[in-house]
C-alpha positions as CSV (number, residue, x, y, z in Angstrom):
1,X,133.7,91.6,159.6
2,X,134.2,88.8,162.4
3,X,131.7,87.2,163.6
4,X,131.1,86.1,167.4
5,X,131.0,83.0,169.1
6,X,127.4,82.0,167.7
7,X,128.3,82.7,164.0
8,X,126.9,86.3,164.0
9,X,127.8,90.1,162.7
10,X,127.0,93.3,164.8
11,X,125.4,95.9,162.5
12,X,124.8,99.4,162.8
13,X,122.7,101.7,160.9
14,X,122.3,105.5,160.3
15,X,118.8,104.7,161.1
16,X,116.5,101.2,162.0
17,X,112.7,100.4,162.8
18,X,114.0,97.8,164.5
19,X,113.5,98.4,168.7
20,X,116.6,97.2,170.0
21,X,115.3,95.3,173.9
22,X,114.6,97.5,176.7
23,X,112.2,98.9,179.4
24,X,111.4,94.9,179.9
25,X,110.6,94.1,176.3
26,X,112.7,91.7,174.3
27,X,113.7,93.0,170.9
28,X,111.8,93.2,167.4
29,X,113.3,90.8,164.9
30,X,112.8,91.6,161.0
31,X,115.3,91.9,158.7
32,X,117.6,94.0,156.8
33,X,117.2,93.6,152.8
34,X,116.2,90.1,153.0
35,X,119.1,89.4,156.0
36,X,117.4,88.2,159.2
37,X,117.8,90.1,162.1
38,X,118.5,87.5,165.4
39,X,118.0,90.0,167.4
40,X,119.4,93.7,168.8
41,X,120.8,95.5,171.7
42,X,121.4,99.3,172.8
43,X,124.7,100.0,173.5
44,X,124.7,103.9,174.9
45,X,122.5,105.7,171.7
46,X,123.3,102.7,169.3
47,X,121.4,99.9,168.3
48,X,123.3,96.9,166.8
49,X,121.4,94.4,164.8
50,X,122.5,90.9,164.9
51,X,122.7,89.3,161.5
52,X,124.2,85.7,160.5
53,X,125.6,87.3,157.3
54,X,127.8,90.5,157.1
55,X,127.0,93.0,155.6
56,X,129.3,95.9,154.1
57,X,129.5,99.2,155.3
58,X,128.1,101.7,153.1
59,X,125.6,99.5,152.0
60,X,121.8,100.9,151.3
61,X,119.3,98.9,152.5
62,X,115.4,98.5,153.1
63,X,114.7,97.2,156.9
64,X,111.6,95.6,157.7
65,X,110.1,94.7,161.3
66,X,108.6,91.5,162.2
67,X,105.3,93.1,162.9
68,X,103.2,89.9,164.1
69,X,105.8,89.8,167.0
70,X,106.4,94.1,167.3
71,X,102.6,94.2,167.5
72,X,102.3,91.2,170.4
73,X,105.0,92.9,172.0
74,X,103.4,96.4,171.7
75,X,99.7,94.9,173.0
76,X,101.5,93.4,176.3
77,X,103.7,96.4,177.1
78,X,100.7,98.9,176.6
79,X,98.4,96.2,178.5
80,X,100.9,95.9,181.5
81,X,101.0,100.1,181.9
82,X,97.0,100.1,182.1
83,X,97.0,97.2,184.5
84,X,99.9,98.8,186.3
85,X,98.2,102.2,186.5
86,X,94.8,100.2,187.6
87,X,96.2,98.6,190.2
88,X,97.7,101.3,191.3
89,X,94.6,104.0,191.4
90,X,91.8,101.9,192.3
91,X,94.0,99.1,194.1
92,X,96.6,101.0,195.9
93,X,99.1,98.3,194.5
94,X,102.4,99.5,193.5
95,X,104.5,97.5,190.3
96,X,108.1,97.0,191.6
97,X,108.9,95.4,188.0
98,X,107.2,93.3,185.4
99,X,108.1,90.2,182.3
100,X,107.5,90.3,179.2
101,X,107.0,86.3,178.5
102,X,107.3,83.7,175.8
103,X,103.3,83.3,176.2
104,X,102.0,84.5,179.3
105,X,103.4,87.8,181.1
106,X,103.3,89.4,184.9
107,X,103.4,92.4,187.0
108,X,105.1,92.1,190.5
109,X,103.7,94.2,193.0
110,X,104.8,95.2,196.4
111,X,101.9,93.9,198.5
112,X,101.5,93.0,202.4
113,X,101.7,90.2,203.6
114,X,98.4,89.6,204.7
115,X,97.3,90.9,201.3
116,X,95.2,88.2,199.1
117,X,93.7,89.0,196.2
118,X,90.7,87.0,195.7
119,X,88.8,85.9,192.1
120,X,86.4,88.5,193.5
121,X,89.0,91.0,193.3
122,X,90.8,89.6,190.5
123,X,87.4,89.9,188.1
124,X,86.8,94.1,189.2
125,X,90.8,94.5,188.2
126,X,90.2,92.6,184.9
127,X,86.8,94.1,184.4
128,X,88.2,97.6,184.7
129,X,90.9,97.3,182.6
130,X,88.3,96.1,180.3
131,X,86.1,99.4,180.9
132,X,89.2,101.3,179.6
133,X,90.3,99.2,176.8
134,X,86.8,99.4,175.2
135,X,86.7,103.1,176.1
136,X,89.7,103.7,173.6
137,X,91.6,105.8,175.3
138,X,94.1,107.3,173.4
139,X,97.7,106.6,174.3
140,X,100.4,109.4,173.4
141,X,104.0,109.9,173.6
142,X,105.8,113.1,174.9
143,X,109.5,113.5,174.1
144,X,111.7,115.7,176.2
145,X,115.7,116.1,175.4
146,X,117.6,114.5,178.0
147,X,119.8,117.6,178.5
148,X,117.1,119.4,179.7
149,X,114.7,116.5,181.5
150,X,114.9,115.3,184.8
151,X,116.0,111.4,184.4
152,X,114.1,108.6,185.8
153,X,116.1,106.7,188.1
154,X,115.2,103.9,185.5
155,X,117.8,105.4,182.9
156,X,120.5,102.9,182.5
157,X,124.3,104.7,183.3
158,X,125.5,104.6,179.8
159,X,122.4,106.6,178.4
160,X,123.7,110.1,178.0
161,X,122.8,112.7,175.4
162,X,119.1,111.2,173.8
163,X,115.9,112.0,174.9
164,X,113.4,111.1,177.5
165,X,110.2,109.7,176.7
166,X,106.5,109.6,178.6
167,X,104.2,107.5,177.2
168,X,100.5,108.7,179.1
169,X,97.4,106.7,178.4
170,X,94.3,108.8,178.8
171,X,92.6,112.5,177.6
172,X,95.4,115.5,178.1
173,X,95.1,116.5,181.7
174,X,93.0,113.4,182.9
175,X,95.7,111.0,182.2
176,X,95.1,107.5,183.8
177,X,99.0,106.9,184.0
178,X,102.1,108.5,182.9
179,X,105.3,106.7,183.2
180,X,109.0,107.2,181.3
181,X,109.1,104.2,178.9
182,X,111.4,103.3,176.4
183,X,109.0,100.8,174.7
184,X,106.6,100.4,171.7
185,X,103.1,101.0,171.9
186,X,100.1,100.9,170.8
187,X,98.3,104.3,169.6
188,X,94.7,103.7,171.7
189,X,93.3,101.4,174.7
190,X,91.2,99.9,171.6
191,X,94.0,97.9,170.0
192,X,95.2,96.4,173.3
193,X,91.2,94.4,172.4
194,X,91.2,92.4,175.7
195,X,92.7,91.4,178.7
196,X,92.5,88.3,181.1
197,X,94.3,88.0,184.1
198,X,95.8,83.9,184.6
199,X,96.3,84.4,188.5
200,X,98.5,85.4,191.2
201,X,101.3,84.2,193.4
202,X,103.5,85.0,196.0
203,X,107.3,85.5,195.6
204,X,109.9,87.3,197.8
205,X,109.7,89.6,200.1
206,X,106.1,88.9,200.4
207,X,106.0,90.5,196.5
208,X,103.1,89.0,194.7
209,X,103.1,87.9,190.8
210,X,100.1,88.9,188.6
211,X,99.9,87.0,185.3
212,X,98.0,88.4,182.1
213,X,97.1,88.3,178.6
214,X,96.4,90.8,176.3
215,X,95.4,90.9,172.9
216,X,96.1,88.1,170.6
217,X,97.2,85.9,173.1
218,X,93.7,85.5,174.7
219,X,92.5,84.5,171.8
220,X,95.5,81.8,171.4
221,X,95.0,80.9,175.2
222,X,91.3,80.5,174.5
223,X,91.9,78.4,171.2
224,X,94.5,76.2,173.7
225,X,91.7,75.8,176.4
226,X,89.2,75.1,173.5
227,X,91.4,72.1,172.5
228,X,92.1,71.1,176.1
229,X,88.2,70.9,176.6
230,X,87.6,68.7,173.1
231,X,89.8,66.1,174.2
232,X,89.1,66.5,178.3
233,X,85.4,65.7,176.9
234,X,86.4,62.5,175.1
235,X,88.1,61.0,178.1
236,X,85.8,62.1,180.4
237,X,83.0,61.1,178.2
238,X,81.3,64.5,179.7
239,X,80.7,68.5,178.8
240,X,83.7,70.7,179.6
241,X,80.5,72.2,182.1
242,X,80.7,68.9,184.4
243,X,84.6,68.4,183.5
244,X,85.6,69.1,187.1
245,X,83.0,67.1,189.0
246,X,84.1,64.3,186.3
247,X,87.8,64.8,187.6
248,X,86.9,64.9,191.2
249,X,84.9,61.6,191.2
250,X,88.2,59.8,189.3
251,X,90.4,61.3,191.8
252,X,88.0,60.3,194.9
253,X,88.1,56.7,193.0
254,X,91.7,56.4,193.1
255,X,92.2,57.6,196.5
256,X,90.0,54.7,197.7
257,X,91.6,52.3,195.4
258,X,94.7,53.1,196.5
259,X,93.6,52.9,200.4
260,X,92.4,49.4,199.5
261,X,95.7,48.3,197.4
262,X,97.5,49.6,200.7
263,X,95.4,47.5,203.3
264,X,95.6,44.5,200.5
265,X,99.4,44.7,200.5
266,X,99.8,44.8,204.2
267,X,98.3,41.5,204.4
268,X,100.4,40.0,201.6
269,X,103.5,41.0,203.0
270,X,103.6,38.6,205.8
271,X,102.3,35.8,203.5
272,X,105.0,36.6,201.2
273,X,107.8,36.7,204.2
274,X,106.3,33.4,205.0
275,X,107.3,31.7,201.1
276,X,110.1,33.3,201.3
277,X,111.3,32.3,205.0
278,X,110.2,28.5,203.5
279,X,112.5,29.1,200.2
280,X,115.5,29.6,202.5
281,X,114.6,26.9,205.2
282,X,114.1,24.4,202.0
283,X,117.8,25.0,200.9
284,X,119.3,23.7,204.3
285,X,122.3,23.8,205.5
286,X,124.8,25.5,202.5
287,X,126.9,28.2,203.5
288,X,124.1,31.1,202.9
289,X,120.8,30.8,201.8
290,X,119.2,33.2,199.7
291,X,116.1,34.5,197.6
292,X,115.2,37.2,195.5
293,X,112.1,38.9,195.2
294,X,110.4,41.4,192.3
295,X,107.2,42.4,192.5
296,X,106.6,44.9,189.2
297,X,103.4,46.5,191.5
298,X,105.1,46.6,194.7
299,X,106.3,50.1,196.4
300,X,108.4,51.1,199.4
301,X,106.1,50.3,202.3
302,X,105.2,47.0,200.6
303,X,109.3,45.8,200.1
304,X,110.1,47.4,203.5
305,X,107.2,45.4,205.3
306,X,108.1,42.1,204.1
307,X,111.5,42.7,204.6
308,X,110.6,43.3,208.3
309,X,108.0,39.9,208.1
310,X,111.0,38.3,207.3
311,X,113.8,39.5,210.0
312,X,111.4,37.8,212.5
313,X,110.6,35.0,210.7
314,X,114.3,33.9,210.2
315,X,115.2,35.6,213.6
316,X,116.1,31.8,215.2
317,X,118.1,30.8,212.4
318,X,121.4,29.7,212.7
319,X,122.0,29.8,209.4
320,X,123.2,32.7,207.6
321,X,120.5,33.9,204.7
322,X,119.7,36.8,203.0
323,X,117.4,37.9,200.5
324,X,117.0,41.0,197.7
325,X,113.4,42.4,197.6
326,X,112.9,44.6,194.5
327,X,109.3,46.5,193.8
328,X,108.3,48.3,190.5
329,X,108.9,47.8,186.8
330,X,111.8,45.9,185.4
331,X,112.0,49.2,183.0
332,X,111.9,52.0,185.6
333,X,113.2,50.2,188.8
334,X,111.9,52.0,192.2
335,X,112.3,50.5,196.1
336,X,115.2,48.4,197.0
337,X,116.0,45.8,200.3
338,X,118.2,44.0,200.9
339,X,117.6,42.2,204.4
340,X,119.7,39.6,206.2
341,X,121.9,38.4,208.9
342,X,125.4,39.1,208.3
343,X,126.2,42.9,207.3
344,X,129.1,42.2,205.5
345,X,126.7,39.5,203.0
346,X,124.4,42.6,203.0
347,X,127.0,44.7,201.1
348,X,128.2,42.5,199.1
349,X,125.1,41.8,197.7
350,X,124.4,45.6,196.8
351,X,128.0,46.0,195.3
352,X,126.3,42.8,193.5
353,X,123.4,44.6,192.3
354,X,125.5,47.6,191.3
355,X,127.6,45.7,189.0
356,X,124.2,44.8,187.3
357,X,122.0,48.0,187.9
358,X,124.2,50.6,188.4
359,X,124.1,52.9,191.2
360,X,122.1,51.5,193.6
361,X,121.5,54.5,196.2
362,X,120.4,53.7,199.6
363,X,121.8,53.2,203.5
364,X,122.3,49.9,205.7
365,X,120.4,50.2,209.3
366,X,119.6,47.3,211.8
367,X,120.3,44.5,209.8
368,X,118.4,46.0,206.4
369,X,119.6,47.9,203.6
370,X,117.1,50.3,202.0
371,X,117.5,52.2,198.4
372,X,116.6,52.2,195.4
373,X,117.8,51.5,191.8
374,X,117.2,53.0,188.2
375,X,116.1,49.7,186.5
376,X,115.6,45.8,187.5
377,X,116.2,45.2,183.9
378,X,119.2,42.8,184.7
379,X,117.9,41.7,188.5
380,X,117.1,38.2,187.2
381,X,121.0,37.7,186.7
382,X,122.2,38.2,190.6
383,X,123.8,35.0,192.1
384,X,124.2,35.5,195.6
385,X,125.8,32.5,196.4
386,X,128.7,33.0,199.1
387,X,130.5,30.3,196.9
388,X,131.4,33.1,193.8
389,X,131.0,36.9,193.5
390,X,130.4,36.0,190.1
391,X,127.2,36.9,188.0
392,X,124.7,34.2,186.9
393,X,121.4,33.2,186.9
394,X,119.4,32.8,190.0
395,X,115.8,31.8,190.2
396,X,112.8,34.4,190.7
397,X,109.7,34.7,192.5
């Protein structure tokens, strides 16, 4: 009658059509007379319902499954025992365990290292599973007491005293695959409809991840990639046919954009050193002179290689200077440098700049400090006179 921590009440009933998670499939939901189940659990031969209402004991009541979700869950259970038993027969690829997932599910199999399977090899697996699932094979369940089976190494401990079941997909006596299950399933190949593999990768231990599909989620991964297409082919102003080739030129377009932004910013940076080295001569002789630089396009490289510009330009002067170079939007912030000739000015002026931006992070080496910082959005404020530590305005390139 108390409920736990999330506002729920564990129910049990003499009896339930609700599949309590298990065998690597989540729970059914549904409800009992018009009270949603959240979910359910085994707990040794019970299964407790969780409800948000309580409900008394004694009470009659009507459950009902969820069957849109039983009946997904049922299509990528049986699916993953036909591609398991595929793989294995034809493949030699053993399943070590499998996931039942929100949209998309896998198989991990215990493959070599040197192992790869290729889209050649990936289409016979799919087509095969295909072969069977348009065959309609029929898929049967055998039930043995436990008290008299030998257990699967799969029971769990506190499983004593039910029964033992084999789900076996094929003919009696030509079965494809047999395997202990605890699961729901489907009652032929047929209603599994299709199956599409979504690709592999490698875990560890060398263990391999197949992804797959089966039933009504191909069609929802097809309606998905139907809607992906429609709006690739407005932006691309091509066919989802010449998509790629459409994606490859834009990406072969940037690269060489960006190769010629690079070369263009390397020979700004010593023109930009070169105002800035003037700013600081033009101030004469004060007790430091300083700038501040923010270039919203700028990037690391580009703030590093005028700071550098500038360490030689200003390397004769007697005077001590120092200047902030910021690069990227005032929003987003990005690359940081603070360059001079006095270490201690040097700090000060990033404990300056984290009074206004916040943590700058970053290191001091040779004479430059290099970070970066979350925003620039109050840079236009930093006074780095050596006269005050206080904040004010200060002009900007």
């Amino acid at each position: 009658d108390t409920p736990d921590s999330e506002g729920l009440y564990y129910v049990e009933l003499a009896d339930t059509v609700i599949f309590p998670e298990g065998g690597g499939q989540p729970s059914d939901t549904g409800n009992i007379s018009g009270v949603p189940v959240k979910h359910a659990r085994r707990d040794g031969l019970r299964a407790i319902h969780y409800v948000p209402t309580s409900i008394p004991a004694g009470t009659s009541v009507r459950v009902e499954v969820d069957f849109k979700r039983r009946l997904d869950h049922m299509q990528q259970h049986s699916g993953q025992h036909l591609l398991s038993a595929v793989l294995r027969k034809y493949w030699g690829l053993e399943t070590v365990s499998w996931n039942l997932g929100a949209t998309v599910s896998h198989v991990e199999l215990r493959a070599p290292k040197e192992l790869v399977l290729s889209q050649v090899a990936l289409d016979a697996i799919e087509s095969k599973c295909n072969d069977m699932i348009f065959e309609a094979l029929p898929i049967s369940t055998n039930i043995i007491e436990q008290a008299t089976a030998t257990c699967p190494s799969t029971v769990p401990d506190d499983y004593v005293g039910g029964v033992i079941r084999h789900v076996e997909i094929g003919v009696a006596g030509a079965a494809i695959d047999r395997n202990a299950c605890c699961g729901t399933h489907l009652a032929s190949t047929a209603q599994m409809q299709v199956l599409k593999l979504a690709g592999v990768d490698r875990i560890r231990g060398g263990n391999m991840r197949l992804f797959f599909y089966v039933g009504a989620r191909v069609r929802e991964y097809a309606e998905a990639s139907l809607v992906r297409d429609k709006r690739l082919a407005g932006l691309l102003s091509c066919p989802p046919e010449t998509q790629g080739e459409a994606v490859e030129r834009l990406i072969k377009q940037g690269k060489a954009s960006l190769k010629s932004l690079k070369s263009l910013r390397v020979q700004l940076a010593p023109l930009v050193a070169q105002d800035l080295r003037n700013q600081l001569v033009a101030q004469g002789k004060i007790q430091r002179q300083s700038t501040v630089y923010h270039c919203e396009d700028g990037d690391g490289p580009f703030s590093s290689s005028i700071g550098s510009e500038l360490a030689k330009l200003m390397a004769g002067s007697n005077a001590e200077w120092l200047t902030v170079i910021a690069s990227g939007p005032k929003a987003d912030g990005g690359p940081l440098v603070v360059v001079g000739n006095d270490e201690a000015s040097i700090i000060d002026a990033v404990e300056r700049l984290t009074l206004l931006l916040g943590t700058c992070k970053g290191g001091l080496s040779h004479g430059t400090w290099r970070g970066k910082a979350a925003n620039f959005v109050q840079l236009a404020k930093l006074n780095l006179s050596a006269q005050s530590s206080t904040l004010g305005s200060s002009d900007m390139i």
